[in-house]
N, C-alpha and C positions, 0 to 999 in steps of 0.2 A: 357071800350072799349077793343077789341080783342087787336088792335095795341098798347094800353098800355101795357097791360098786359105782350104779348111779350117783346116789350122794355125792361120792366124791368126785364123780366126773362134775357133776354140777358147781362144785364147792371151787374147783379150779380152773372154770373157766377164766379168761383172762379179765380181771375189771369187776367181777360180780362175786358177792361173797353171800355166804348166808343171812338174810336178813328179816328183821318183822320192824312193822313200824311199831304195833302196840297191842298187849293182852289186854281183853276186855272183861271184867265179871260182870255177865249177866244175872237174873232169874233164876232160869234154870239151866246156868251153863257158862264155860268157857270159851272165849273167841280169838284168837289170835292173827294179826295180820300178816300176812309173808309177800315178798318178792320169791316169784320162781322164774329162773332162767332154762328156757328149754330149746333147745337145739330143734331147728324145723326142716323139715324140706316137704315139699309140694308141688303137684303140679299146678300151674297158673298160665295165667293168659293175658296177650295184649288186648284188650275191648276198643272196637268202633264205637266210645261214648264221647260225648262233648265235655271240654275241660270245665270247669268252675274257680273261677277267679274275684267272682263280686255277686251280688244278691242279684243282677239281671240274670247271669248266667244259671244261677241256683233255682229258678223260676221255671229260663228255658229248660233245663236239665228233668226235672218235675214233669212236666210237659213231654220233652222227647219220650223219658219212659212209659208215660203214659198212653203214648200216641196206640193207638190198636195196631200201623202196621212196624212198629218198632221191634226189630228180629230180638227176642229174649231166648239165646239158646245157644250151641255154636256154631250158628249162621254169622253173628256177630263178632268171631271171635279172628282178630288180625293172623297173629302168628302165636302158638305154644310156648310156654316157657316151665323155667321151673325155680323157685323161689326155698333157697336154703341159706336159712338166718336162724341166728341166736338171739328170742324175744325175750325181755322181759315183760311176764305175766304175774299180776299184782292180783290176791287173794287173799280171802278168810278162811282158817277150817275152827269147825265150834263143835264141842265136843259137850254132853249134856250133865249135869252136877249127877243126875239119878241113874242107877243101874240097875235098878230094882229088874224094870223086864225085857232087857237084855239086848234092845234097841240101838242100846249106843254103839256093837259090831257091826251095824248095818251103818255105811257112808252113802249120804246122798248127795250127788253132787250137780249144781244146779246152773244150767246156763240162760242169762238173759238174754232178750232180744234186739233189736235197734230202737234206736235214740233215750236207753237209757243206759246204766249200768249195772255192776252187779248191788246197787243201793235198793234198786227193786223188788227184791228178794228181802231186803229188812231196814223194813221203815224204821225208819228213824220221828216219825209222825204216830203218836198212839201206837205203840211198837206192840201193845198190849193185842191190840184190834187188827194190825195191818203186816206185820210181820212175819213173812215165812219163816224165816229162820229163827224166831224165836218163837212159834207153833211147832217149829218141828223140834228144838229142844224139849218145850214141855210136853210132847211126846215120847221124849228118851232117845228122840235119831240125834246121830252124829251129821251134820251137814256139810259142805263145801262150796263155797260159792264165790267166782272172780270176775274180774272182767275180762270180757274178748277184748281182743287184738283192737287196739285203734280208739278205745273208750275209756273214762277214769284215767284208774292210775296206772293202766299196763301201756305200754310203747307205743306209738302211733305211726306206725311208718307211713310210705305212699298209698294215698286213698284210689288208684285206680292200680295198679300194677300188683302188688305185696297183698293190701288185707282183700283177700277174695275170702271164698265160702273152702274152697281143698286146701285150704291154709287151718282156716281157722275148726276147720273136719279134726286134722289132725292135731290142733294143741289140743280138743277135747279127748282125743286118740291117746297122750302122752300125758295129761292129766289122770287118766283112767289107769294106765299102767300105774304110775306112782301108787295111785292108792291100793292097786291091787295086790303089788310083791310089797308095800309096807312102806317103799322110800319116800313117800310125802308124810307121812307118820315122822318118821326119822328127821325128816328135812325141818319138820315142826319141833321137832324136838329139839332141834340144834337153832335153832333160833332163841334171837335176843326179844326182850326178855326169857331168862330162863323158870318157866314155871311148870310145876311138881305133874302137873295133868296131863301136858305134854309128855314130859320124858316118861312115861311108863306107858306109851300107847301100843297096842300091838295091831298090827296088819288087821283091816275090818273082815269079817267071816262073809259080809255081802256088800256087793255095790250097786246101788240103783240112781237110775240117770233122771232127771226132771228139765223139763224145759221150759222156757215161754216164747212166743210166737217168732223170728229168729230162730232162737236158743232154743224153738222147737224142729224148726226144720235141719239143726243140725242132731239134733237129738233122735229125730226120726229115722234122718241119717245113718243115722252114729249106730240105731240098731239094727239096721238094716242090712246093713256092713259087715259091723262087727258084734254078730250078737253074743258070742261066746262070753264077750268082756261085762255083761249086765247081766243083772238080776232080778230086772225090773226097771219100767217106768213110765213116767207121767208124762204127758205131751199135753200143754197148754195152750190155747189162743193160736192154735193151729189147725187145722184139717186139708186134707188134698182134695178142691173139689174146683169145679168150674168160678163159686164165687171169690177164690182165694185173691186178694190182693184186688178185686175187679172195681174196685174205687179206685184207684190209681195213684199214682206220687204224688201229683197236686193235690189230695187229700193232708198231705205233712204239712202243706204251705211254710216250706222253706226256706230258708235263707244261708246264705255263705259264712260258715259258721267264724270264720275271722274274725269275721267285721258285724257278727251279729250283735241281738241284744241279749245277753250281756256275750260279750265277745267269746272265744277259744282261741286258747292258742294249738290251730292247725293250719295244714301246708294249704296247697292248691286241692280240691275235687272235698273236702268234708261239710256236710252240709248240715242247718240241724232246725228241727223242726221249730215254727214260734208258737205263743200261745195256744190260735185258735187249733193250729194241726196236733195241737198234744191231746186235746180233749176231742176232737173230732178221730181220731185214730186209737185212744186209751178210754175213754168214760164213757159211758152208755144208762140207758137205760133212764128213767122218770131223775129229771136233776134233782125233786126233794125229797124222794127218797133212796134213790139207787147213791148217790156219795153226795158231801157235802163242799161247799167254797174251797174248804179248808185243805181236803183232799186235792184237789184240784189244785190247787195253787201248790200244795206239796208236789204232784207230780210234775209240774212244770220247774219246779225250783231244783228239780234232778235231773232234768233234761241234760241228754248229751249229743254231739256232732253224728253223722252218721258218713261214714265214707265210701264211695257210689260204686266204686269197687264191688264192694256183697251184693250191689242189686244185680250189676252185671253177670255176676256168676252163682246168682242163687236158684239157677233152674240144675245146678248140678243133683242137688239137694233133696229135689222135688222127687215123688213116685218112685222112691228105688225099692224091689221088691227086698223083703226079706226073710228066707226060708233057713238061712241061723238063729236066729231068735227064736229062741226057746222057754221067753218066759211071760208076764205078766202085762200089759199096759194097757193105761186106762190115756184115753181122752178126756181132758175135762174143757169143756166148752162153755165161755162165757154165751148166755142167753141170747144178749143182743151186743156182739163183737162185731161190731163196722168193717174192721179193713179184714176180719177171714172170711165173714159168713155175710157180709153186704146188711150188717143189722140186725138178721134172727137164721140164729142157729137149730131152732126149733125142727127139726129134720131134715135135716141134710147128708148126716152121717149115712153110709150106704154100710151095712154090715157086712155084705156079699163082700165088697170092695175090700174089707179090712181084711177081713178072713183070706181072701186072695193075697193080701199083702204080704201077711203075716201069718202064711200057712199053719207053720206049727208052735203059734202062739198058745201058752199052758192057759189062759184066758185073754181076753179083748171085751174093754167095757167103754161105753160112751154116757159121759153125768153129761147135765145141765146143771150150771147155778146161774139161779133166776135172777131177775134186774141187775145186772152186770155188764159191763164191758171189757172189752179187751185187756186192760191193767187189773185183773180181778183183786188183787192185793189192797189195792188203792178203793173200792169201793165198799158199803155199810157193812154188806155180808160177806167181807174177805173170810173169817174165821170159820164160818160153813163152810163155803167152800175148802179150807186147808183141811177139815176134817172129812170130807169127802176125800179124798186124796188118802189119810191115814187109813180111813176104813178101807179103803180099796185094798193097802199094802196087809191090812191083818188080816183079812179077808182071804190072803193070796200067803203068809207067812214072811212078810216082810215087815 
């Protein structure tokens, strides 16, 4: 079998063995943590960006991208390379206690964006209220969710050269294999602890992709590309339009994530946003009642580095047509999202546009949830909004 065979390729690389840190019992579900080692290769590039070594340079850095005549494309790009490594990528897969209707063969597999990690996806805050991943257990979906390249607890290599955007295209390319011939089933299976929910999983019947703003543009990507590999999905705090990003990097109001507050431990070039740039790029909408302190101060206590690398090379990402994709996705747009839609998202969506994109999409839908910002998770009406999302998938036979 394919999924054996990976397995075991995985199991013997040299140094890296099958591992979980910890099974969790939820609610309505089981969660188990794993290290996966995946063999990459990609192509990558040298960037004409300024190095980052102290909070001055982390500023100017902000600023160069910023700048309007700053080439973001590859005008910028030195010389070509190509980048093949064996990363360890650190993960959860949750599987839901109920089967009743029949949700749990469908894996959604979910990628976060910049400056947090895959914590985003399940607060740890009101986990009742704020939690993807455990809205979408008490839905009955199986879920999966890890960190990219360079965040948490997966590997952090060089933030200008290694974690670019065709790197991190394809770990979600090779995460998606796993789930589809069954060897991340397997892979969970053989992990420590050994628990009974795990070992009798079989290969999901569908896989559909979710993203947030980042973790959307690979997503977007990713179906663009490769639409064979999905079944469906959600693209969050994203849209391709003139106002994408048009607040600029000094919007993060950064710092050198070294020597920040509270520090990280990264190299030269990661950078990571401070207070006022988490809430100025993630919370929106009326502060008493779109999220509360609380929230806020949660989303800041999960901040992570971000490494200037992805900004360099996240124009690969942008606009790629996709006439493989053959199936369902919805947009869901925070109302008043600052760093996609410059504030209000309230029409912006070009339908013309998406249909072009996505010629032989089986449907294409565009929600709003109202008084929100870009971190929808994180604000009053997260749980509206995750059931906008579900309905979409019943909607469509997901």
């Amino acid at each position: 079998m394919v999924s054996t065979l990976l397995l075991g390729a995985l199991m013997l690389l040299p140094g890296i063995s099958v591992s979980a840190n910890a099974c969790v019992e939820r609610p309505h579900g089981y969660c188990k943590q794993l290290d996966i080692p995946l063999p990459i290769t990609a192509d990558t590039a040298v960037f004409d960006i300024p190095r980052v070594d102290n909070d001055i340079e982390a500023v100017s850095w902000a600023i160069y991208d910023a700048t309007r005549t700053t080439i973001h494309g590859p005008g910028n790009i030195i010389k070509n390379t190509t980048t093949s490594e064996t990363f360890n990528i650190h993960a959860q897969l949750c599987v839901p206690k109920s089967t009743k209707n029949g949700k749990h063969n469908i894996l959604q597999i979910a990628t976060h964006g910049v400056h947090y990690d895959s914590r985003y996806w399940d607060s740890e805050y009101k986990p009742e209220n704020h939690s993807y991943v455990e809205a979408a257990l008490k839905a009955g979906y199986s879920i999966f969710t890890y960190d990219r390249l360079g965040v948490g607890q997966s590997d952090k290599p060089d933030a200008y050269d290694v974690v670019q955007a065709p790197v991190e295209l394809e770990i979600l390319r090779q995460l998606t294999f796993m789930a589809r011939n069954g060897s991340l089933y397997e892979f969970a299976g053989h992990a420590k602890p050994s628990i009974p929910s795990f070992k009798s999983l079989a290969a999901p019947h569908k896989v559909v992709h979710i993203g947030h703003s980042f973790g959307s543009f690979l997503t977007s990507a990713f179906i663009a590309r490769y639409g064979p590999l999905t079944d469906g999905a959600i693209i969050t705090g994203y849209l391709f339009t003139t106002q994408l990003a048009s607040a600029g990097s000094t919007s993060f109001s950064v710092e050198y994530a070294a020597t920040g507050n509270p520090p990280f431990n990264r190299s030269s070039g990661y950078v990571v946003a401070q207070r006022d740039g988490i809430q100025n790029i993630f919370f929106g909408g009326n502060p008493k009642t779109a999220f509360t302190p609380e929230l806020l101060d949660y989303g800041i206590s999960i901040k992570q580095p971000v490494p200037i690398g992805e900004f360099a090379s996240a124009f690969s990402l942008l606009g790629n047509p996709g006439p493989s994709f053959r199936a369902p996705v919805q947009f869901l747009l925070p109302e008043l999202d600052f760093y996609i839609c410059r504030g209000d998202c309230r029409g912006l969506a070009n339908m013309t546009e998406l249909n072009a994109t996505y010629p032989h999409a089986t449907k294409i839908e565009v929600a709003l949830q109202p008084n929100t910002g870009h971190a929808l998770p994180l604000h009053n009406n997260a749980t509206a909004g995750f059931q906008l999302i579900f309905d979409f998938f019943s909607r469509n036979g997901l």
